[in-house]
C-alpha positions, 0 to 999 in steps of 0.5 A: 789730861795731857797737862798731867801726862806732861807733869808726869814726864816732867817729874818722873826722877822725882816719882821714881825717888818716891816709889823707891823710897816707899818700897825700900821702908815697908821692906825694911819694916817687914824685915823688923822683929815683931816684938815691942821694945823694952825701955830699960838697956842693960846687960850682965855685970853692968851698973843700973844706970836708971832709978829704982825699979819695982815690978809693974805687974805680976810675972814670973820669972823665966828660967835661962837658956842655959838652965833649960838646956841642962834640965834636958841633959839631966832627963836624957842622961838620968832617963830610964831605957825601955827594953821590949819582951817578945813572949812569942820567942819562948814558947817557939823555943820550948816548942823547937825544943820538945821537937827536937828530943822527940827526934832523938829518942826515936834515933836513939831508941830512949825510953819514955822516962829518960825521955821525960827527964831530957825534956823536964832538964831543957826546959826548966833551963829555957824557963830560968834564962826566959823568967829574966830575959835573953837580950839581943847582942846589938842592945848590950852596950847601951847601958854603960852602969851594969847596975842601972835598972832598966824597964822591961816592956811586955805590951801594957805591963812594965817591970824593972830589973837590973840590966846586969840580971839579963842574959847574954850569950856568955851567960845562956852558955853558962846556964845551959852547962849548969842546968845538965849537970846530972848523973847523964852521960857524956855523949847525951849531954853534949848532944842536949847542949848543942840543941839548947844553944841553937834553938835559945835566941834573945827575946829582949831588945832595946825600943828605942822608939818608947824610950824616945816618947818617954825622954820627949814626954819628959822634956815637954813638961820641964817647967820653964820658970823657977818663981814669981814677981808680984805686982809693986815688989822691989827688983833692982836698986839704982847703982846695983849690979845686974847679975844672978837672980837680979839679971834672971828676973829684968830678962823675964821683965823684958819678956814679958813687957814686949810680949805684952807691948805687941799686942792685935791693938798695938800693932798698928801703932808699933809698925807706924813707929817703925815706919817713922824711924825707918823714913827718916834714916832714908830721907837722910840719905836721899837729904845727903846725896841732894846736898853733898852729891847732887850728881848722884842725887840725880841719877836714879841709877845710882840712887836705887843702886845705894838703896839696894845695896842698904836693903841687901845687907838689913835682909842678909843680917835678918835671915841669919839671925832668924837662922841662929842669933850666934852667927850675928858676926859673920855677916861681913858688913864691912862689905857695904862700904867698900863697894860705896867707897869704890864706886862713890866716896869714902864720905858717902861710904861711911853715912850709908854704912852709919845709917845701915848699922843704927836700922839693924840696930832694931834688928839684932840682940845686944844692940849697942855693941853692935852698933859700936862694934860695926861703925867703928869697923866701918869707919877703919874700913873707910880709912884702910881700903884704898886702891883696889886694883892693888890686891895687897891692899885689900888682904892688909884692909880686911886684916886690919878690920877683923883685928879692929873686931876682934879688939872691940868685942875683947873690950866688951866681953870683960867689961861685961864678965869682969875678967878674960876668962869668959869669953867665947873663942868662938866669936873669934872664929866667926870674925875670921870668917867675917874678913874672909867673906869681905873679899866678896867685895871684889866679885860684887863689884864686878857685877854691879859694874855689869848691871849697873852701868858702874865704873870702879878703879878696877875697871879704870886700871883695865881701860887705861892700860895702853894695850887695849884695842882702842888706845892702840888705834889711837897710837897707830892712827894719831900718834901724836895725839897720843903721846899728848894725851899720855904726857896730859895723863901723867900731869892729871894724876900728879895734881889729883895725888895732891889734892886728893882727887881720884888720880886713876879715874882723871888718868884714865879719862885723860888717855881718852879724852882725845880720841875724836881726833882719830877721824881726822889726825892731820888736822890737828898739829902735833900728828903734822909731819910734812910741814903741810897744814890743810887748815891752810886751804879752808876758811876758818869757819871751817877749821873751827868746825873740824876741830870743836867736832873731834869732841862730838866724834870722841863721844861717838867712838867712846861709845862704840867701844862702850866705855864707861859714861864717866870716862866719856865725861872727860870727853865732853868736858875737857874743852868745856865751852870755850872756843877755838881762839886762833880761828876766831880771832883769824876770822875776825881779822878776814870780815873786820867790819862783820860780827863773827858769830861766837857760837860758830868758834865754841865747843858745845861743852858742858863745863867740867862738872868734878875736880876730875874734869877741872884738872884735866882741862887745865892739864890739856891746855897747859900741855898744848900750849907748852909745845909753843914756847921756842925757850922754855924756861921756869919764867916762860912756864910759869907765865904760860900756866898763869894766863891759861888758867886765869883765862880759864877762871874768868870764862867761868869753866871751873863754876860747877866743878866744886873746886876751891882756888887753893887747889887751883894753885896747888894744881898749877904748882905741879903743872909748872914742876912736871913741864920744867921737868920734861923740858928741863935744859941739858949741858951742851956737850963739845963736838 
């Protein structure tokens, strides 16, 4: 049992690189559309690259979004609107009515006949104005053509009548003045007037709750075909064009074919497919990051970083194309690389971001141009951001990105319409705002840098401005030193600039690199400035120790201050594990017939494992060593740098640092310009 907890222990990156890599593929593969795939592409206005095709089964031929979306529009505008009869209201208003001239016979003394006629005159007005209907002020507008006949409701009867023979408020008016015209006098018409215009109320109005159900019904039974294929008939020719009826019938094909390609049996098989497609792409980039970025490879950090930021973007695309396929666009792809480029490299970048957009391929509609579309992107996007920290570079980036967008798709839609005149501008938009949410890069970056312990070339601006608390410590401390390291910083980034290093990660680690000495500055000679050297009084065992362990203590303060684990790299690494020369070839001298113990003279090291590192060993040294030539000339220089880095070379300091020799000459070239520069000969002047 032990032996196996042990194995276990042993293993554990490994197990954790297989966990990751199984969860991160049945995430992927859950994300995928369930439906099969057609083996046929083609799009509207291209070429049937393939032979002959005749229908393999009976199907029919599905009608167009498009032409459903009119149909519907047709039923809503050509549907018939329901207006409800309230019956009640008339026999209220009749009732009111009979009322209200009783009460005015008793006031005005009339007789019964006179009565009568009063009564027989309002009424057969409330019966005219009611036969047709009194529609409510409110339901007048909603016919727009006052000769569209309309449904009048009364419970489960329904009559039709043109909506212009309905009365309104004018036309009630009008009826009751018609409606009086008798041999009455004046003032008892107008007192009959009053009382039919009060008491008439509308008895029509719009249910719209009816016409709903109607247009819904309607709606629901729009037949969703328009004809049918037989089993063996010819539908494209090899070299037709796919468009019109042709495009209709491959499209209801496709349908059909994928509808019945995922079925219950087949789901198992079609998921293992995916599973096998999905795996490889994974095991590609895990096969990548072994053979080109083994530190990466091996820091399970950055692996299940790389991972999850594949997984956030296919998780991202998928929900908006659930939500609407038309906003494909503005998911900002382009993101992916930045953030890859800004913490990593610009090669791994681009195969992540590759890998990415091929998965969403089995994701997306129209999936070549797609694909296309964002890799060539991508590749621009590799190409273009640089720099970070300088905001001008990226708003020029992600202008030149969405215009890279925006000419592909140009390109596509009139290969696909054969003109420009059907190309949909509002693609366009959803570019713009693709480009504008990849400036969410940069608050990306800052909280994978929180959560994942990352460093990008933001944070390295931040920590090599000489303001900060532990530079300032170091200046007021050891002075000299860190005039030495500013001088070793301006030598770094010069000869990464050449060879296309990362100048502001080994600039940055250069102003650190030496900041164990702040325990003891006296010690080391460029902070002497008395003329005594304590190293005199101590044996060189001694001084040995107090100099290798200003790496020790430089680790020790870098994380104190909790500075990133790759600056804290070119503190380990800049002395790599050579040795203290000048004590140990003293102590030799001292015990001549003693065997001086190496290992007492070494820094623990490791070597410089990057060409960050490597530059900076080789700019310390040379720095260092430069402060000892009395004359220094071209000559004097130039051999100077030859030895030390050729001593370098044979103790092996450069073997893991993935440096060719050319950019080892090109290193020492700029070393030599940047000496003979600061130590250039001035004119001697007369006294």
């Amino acid at each position: 049992m032990s032996n196996f907890v042990n194995k276990l222990y042993q293993n554990n990156t490994i197990i954790f690189k297989v966990i990751l890599f199984l969860v991160t593929t049945i995430a992927i593969v859950y994300l995928f559309p369930k439906g099969g795939q057609f083996k046929y592409d083609f799009s509207n206005g291209q070429l049937w690259r393939y032979d002959n095709l005749y229908a393999p089964f009976d199907f029919a031929i599905q009608k167009s979004e498009e032409e459903i979306k009119i149909e519907k529009k047709q039923i809503d505008a050509n549907a018939k609107l329901y207006f409800i009869v309230d019956k009640t209201i008339e026999n209220q208003v009749k009732s009111s009515f009979k009322n209200k001239v009783n009460s005015l016979s008793n006031i005005d003394t009339l007789s019964a006949e006179k009565t009568k006629l009063l009564k027989n005159l309002g009424l057969k007005v409330i019966d005219e104005i009611y036969k047709t209907g009194f529609l409510e002020v409110v339901s007048q507008d909603r016919v727009s053509n006052k000769d569209e006949l309309v449904a009048l409701r009364n419970k489960n009867e329904v009559k039709d009548v043109p909506f212009k023979n309905l009365y309104n408020s004018n036309k009630v008016l009008k009826s009751i003045t018609n409606g009086l015209d008798t041999d009455l006098n004046e003032s008892l018409r107008s007192q009959i007037f009053t009382i039919l215009s009060e008491i008439i109320k509308p008895n029509v109005t719009y249910d719209a709750i009816y016409t709903d159900k109607v247009i819904d019904n309607e709606t629901k039974n729009i037949s969703y075909t328009k004809g049918k294929v037989s089993a063996g008939e010819l539908i494209i020719l090899k070299g037709d064009l796919v468009e019109g009826k042709k495009l209709a019938i491959l499209n209801s094909l496709k349908s059909e074919s994928e509808s019945n390609v995922w079925t219950e049996s087949n789901y198992n098989w079609i998921i293992f497919g995916y599973t096998i497609l999905v795996a490889l792409a994974l095991l590609m980039l895990l096969l990548f990051l072994q053979r080109n970025r083994i530190e990466i490879f091996n820091n399970n950090n950055k692996v299940t970083f790389i991972f999850f930021n594949v997984f956030s973007m296919i998780f991202i695309q998928t929900l908006v194309i659930n939500y609407n396929s038309d906003y494909l666009y503005v998911v900002p792809l382009s993101i992916l690389p930045i953030i890859l480029k800004a913490f990593f490299d610009a090669r791994l970048g681009l195969f992540t971001h590759v890998l990415t957009v091929l998965l969403l391929g089995y994701v997306v509609p129209n999936s070549f141009e797609f694909i296309y579309l964002h890799i060539i992107a991508g590749i621009v996007t590799i190409l273009s951001v640089s720099e970070l920290y300088k905001r001008a570079n990226l708003f020029i980036s992600v202008a030149q990105i969405t215009g890279i967008y925006m000419i592909t798709y140009f390109a596509f839609s009139i290969i696909k319409e054969g003109n420009a005149s059907q190309i949909n501008l509002d693609y366009f938009m959803l570019f713009a705002v693709n480009g504008l949410l990849s400036f969410l890069a940069i608050i990306l970056i800052y909280i994978y840098e929180k959560v994942f312990g990352l460093v990008s070339d933001v944070t390295l601006l931040e920590l090599s401005n000489t303001n900060s608390k532990l530079l300032r410590e170091l200046n007021e401390k050891a002075p000299g030193t860190f005039q030495h390291s500013m001088q070793v910083a301006n030598l770094a980034e010069a000869a990464a600039n050449e060879i296309g290093a990362n100048s502001m990660l080994v600039r940055t680690g250069a102003l650190y690199h030496d900041v164990g000495k702040m325990a003891n500055p006296m010690y080391f000679i460029e902070n002497q400035t008395t003329g005594v050297n304590p190293h005199h009084e101590l044996s060189p065992r001694d001084s040995a120790k107090i100099i290798t362990d200003h790496v020790i203590k430089g680790v020790e303060i870098a994380k104190k201050y909790n500075l990133p684990d790759r600056i804290i790299d070119f503190i380990r690494t800049h002395h790599g594990t050579s040795t203290t020369y000048y004590f140990l070839m003293k102590e030799r001298e001292l015990n001549p017939d003693t065997e001086v113990d190496v290992k007492k003279f070494q820094y623990q090291g490791p070597n410089p494992f990057s060409k960050e590192t490597a530059i900076l060993m080789m700019c310390d040294a040379a720095e260092a060593a430069s402060k000892s030539l009395k004359t220094p000339t071209a000559q004097s220089i130039s051999d100077l740098i030859d030895k030390i880095i050729e001593k370098q070379m044979s103790d092996n300091q450069f073997l893991n640092s993935d440096i060719t020799f050319k950019e080892i000459e090109i290193i020492k070239k700029v070393i030599k310009k940047k000496l003979l520069n600061i130590y250039h000969l001035r004119v001697e002047y007369p006294d």
